[in-house]
N, C-alpha and C positions, 0 to 999 in steps of 0.2 A: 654168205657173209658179205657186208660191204665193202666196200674199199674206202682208204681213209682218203679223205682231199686238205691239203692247203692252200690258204692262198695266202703268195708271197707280194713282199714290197709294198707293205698300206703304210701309206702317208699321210693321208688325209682325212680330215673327221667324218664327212659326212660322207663318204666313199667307205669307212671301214666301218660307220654303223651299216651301208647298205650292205657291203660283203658278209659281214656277224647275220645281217636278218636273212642270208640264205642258205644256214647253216654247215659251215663248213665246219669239220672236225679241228683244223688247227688254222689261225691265222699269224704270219710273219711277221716281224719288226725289224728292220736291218738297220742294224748298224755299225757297218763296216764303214772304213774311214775314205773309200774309195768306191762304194756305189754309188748311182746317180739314184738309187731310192733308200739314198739315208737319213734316218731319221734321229733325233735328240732323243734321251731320255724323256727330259722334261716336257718332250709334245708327246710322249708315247703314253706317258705313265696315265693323263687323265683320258685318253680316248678309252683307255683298256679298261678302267676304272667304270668308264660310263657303258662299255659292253659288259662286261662280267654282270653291274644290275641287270643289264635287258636281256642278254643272252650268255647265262650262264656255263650254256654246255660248250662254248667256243671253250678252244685252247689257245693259249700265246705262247707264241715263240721268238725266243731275242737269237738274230742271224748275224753270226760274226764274222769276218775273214780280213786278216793282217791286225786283227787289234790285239792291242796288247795283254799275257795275262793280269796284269793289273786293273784293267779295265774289266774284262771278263767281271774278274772278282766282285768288281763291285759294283759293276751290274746283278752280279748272282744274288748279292747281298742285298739287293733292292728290293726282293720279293716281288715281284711285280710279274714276273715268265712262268711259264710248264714248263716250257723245254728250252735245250740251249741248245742251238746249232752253233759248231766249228768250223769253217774250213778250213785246213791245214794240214800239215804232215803229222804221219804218227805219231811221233816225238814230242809234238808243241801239245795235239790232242791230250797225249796220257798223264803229263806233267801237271797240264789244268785240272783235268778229272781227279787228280790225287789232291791238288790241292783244295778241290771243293770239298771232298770225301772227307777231306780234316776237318771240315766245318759241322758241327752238327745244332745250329739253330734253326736251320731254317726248315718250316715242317707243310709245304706244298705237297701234295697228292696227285698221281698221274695212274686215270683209267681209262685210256682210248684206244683199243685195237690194243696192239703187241704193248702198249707203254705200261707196266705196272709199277709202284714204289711210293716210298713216303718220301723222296725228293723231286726236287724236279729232273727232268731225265737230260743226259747229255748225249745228243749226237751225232755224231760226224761226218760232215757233208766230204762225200767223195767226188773228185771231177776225174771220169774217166775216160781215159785215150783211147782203149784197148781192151780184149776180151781181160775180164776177171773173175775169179773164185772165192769161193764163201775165208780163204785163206788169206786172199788178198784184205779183203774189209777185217779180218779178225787182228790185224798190224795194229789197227787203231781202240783194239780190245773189246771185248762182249758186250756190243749196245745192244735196249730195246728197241733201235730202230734208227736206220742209217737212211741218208739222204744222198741217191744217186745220180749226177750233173755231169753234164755233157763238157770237157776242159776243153777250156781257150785260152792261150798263151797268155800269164799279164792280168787275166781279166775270173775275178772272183767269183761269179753267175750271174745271170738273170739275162744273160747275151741273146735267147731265142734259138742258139746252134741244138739240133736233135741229136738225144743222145740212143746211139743206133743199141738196139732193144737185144743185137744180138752178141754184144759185147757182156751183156749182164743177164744170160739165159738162165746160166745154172748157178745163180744165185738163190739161192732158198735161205737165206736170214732175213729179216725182216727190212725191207727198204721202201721207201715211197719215191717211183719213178719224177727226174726233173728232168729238164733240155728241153725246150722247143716246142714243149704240149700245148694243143690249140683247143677248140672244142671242133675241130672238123681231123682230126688225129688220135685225141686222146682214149677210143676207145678200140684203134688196133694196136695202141701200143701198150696197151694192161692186157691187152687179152694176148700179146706176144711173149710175156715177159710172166714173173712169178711175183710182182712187187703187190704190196698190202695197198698201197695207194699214190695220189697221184699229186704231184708240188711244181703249181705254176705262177710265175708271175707276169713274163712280159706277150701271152701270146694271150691276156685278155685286158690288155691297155691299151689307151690309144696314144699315152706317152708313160715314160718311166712314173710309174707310179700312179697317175690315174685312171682307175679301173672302167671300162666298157660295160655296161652293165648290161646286153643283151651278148655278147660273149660270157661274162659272168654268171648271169642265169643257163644258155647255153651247157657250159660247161660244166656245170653241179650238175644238172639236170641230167645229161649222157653219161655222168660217172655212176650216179645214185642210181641207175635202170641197170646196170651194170652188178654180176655176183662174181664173187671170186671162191 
């Protein structure tokens, strides 16, 4: 089986059509109110618009942390994401997930690796300190797929800090390893760990947000030789 890849922090058109043509299973859209690769709605909605014609099988993902659940919402209501990454405490996570669960127009489809459902899937980016268990992530309740990040005081992801592979060993629910993944790293730290796949954004840029494309190619390339 393959591992899934993302790639995190696209901002720019013609860097996220180049990233869509190298097929990665999920690409990012952050927009937290406090990253240096945030992006508007309004410049996300038509880039995604113009990958979904040319490369369908991409997924999008809208990446949250400190925003409000009101915004959340109505982003969710945009229909425009597959999935919705949170970063946040339990609390903030389950409150939002109940209140999308109230909603039921909206009818997105998720078939990638562990994601299955008629919505689009919510789930919660963990930044961890310290060894953790499949108990620790189930706080934030039964996702198809959590997102695991290396914590930095203050600072929401996308930092490059490694998140040490032995802290999340005996994790066996479904997560796509983040922190620090490079393409001269990324494949002993899948084959260390139990994680479905691997969500990188700043170890193949050459600044927040624009992507390196011989790291990018790199990268896909050492995951996809790669079985789990």
């Amino acid at each position: 089986m393959e591992y899934l890849i993302k790639i995190c922090g696209n901002m720019y058109r013609e860097d996220s059509l180049y990233v869509a043509e190298q097929g990665p299973d999920f690409m990012g859209w952050i927009v937290s109110p406090r990253s240096p690769r945030k992006i508007r709605l309004q410049e996300i909605t038509p880039i995604i618009e113009e990958i979904r014609n040319l490369f369908p099988a991409v997924y999008h993902a809208a990446v949250f942390a400190d925003n409000s659940s009101d915004e959340i919402l109505d982003i969710f209501s945009s229909g425009i994401f597959d999935l919705f990454q949170i970063a946040s405490d339990p609390g903030f996570f389950l409150e939002v997930k109940k209140q999308i669960e109230n909603r039921n127009s909206y009818d997105s489809w998720i078939e990638k690796g562990p994601i299955r459902g008629d919505r689009p899937a919510l789930c919660p980016a963990v930044r961890v300190s310290s060894k953790i268990e499949n108990a620790s992530l189930l706080s934030w309740g039964n996702s198809p797929l959590y997102i695991l990040d290396s914590y930095v005081p203050g600072r929401p992801g996308g930092t490059g800090k490694i998140l040490e592979t032995d802290f999340v060993r005996e994790i066996t629910l479904p997560y796509l390893l983040a922190g620090g993944l490079k393409p001269d790293n990324v494949k002993d730290r899948l084959e260390s760990s139990l994680a479905a796949g691997a969500d990188v954004s700043s170890g193949i840029e050459d600044s927040p947000g624009k992507k390196n494309k011989e790291k990018l190619k790199s990268f896909i390339k050492i995951v996809r030789a790669l079985k789990r």
